[in-house]
C-alpha positions in Angstrom: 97.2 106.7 98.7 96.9 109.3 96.2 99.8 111.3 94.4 100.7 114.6 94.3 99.1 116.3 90.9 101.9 117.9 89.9 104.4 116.2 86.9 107.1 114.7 88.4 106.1 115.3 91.7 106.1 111.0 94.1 104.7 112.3 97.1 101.2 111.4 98.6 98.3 114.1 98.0 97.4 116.0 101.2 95.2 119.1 100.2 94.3 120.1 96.8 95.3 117.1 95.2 99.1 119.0 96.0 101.6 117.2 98.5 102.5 119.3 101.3 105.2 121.3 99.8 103.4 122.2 96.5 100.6 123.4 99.0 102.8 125.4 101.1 104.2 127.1 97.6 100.6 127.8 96.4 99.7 129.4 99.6 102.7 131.8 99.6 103.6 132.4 96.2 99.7 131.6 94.8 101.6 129.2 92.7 102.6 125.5 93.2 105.0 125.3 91.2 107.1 128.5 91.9 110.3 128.5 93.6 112.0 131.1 96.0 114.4 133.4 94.4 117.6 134.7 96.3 119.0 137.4 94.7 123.0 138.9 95.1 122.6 141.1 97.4 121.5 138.6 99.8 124.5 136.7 98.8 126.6 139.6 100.1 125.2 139.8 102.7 125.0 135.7 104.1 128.9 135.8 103.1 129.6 138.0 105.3 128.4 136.1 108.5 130.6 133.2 107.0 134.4 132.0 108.9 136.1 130.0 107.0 137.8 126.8 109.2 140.9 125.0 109.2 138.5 122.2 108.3 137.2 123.8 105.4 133.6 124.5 106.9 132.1 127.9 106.2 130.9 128.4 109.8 127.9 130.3 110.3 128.3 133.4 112.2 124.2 134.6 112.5 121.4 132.8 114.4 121.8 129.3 115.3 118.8 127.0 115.6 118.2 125.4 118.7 119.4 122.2 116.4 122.9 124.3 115.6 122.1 124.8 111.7 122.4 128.4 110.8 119.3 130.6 110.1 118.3 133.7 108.6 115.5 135.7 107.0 115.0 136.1 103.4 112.2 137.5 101.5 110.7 137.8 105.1 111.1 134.4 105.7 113.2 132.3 108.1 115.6 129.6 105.6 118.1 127.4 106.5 121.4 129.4 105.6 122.8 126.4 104.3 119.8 125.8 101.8 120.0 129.7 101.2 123.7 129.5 100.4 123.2 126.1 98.2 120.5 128.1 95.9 122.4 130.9 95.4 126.2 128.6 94.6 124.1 125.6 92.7 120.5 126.6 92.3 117.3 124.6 93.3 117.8 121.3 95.5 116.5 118.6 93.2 112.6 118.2 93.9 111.8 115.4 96.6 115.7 115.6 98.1 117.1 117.5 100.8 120.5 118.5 101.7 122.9 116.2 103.8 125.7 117.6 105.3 129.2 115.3 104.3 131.4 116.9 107.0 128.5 117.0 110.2 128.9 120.3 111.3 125.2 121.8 111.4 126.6 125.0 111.1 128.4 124.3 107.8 127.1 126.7 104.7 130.1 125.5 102.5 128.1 123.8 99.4 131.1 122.0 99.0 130.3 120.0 102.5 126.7 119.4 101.3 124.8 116.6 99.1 121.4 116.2 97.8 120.1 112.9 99.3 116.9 111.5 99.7 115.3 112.5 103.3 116.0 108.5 104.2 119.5 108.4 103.1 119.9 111.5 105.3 118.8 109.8 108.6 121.1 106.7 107.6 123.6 109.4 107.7 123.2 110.6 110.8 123.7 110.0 114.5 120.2 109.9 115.6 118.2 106.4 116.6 117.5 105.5 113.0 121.3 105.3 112.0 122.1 103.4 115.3 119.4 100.2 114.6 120.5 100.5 110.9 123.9 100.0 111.4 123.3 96.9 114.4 123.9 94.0 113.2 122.5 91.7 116.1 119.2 91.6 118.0 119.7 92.6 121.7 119.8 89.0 122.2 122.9 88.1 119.9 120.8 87.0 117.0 122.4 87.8 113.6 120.2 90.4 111.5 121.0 88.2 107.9 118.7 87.3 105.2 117.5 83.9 107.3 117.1 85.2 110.3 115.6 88.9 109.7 111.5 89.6 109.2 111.0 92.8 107.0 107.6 93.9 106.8 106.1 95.6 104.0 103.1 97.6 106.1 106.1 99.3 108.2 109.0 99.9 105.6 112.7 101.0 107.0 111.9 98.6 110.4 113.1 94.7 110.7 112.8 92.3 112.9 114.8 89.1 114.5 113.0 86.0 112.9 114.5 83.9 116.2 112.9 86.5 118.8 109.9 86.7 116.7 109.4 82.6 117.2 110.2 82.6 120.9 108.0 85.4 121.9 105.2 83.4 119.7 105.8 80.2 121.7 106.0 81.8 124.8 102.5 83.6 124.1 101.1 80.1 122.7 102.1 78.8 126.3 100.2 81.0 128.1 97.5 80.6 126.4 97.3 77.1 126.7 98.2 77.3 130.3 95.1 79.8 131.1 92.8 77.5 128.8 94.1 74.3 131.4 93.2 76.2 134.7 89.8 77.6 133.7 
């Protein structure tokens, strides 16, 4: 698959050569390569929908997504009000990473509580169905996933699968087979 065009950029080429971020950028800035500036007096006005907890989270106080991170509109846009806050504490987010947040509150804006990370390392991170079959470390039958026992396939990175299952439900197939070839 083809790369992105622009220097530096590791993602595949959707339209214009561009991936789909440097796409989205030329479409709304009529540049690829330009970045959105947040200027003070948003700043202002983001801190101000902030609670600081016991915890240490700054708490967003606006619009919650239906997900619980915190939105707003800047420039005429809707941002995440973490991202929005990051930018404006530490600047860009590195290209090809997004941000994770350390203590799991969604609503969080504190940059303190967030971490560039690569979009996988984020779903390791998380709670969802990803981090659950990452973190097993048996097959649903009991198998161990370890170096002997565990298949990793290179046409479907990030997935695995139990070497012993793999060879029973082979066998089992291999049976039928030879038991439909028998009674024909």
């Amino acid at each position: 698959m083809q790369q992105c065009s622009i220097d530096g950029c590791t993602k595949p080429a959707k339209t214009r050569t561009w991936c789909a971020m440097h796409y989205r950028r030329w479409r709304v800035h009529g540049d690829p390569l330009t970045v959105t500036r947040i200027w003070n007096d948003d700043r202002r006005r983001i801190l101000s929908k902030v609670t600081v907890t016991e915890t240490g989270c700054w708490e967003w106080g606006g619009y919650l997504d239906e997900k619980g991170y915190g939105r707003l509109v800047v420039k005429k846009r809707f941002r995440t009000a973490h991202s929005v806050l990051w930018v404006l504490e530490r600047g860009p987010v590195p290209e090809g990473l997004e941000l994770d947040h350390l203590c799991r509150n969604r609503a969080c804006v504190n940059p303190d509580h967030l971490e560039p990370v690569t979009h996988r390392e984020n779903m390791l991170r998380g709670a969802g169905p990803i981090a659950e079959n990452a973190a097993k470390t048996h097959c649903k039958y009991g198998h161990p996933f370890d170096e002997e026992n565990t298949i990793l396939r290179p046409n479907r990175p990030g997935t695995r699968e139990c070497r012993a299952c793999h060879r029973r439900d082979r066998n089992k197939a291999r049976s039928r087979r030879v038991a439909e070839g028998a009674s024909r």
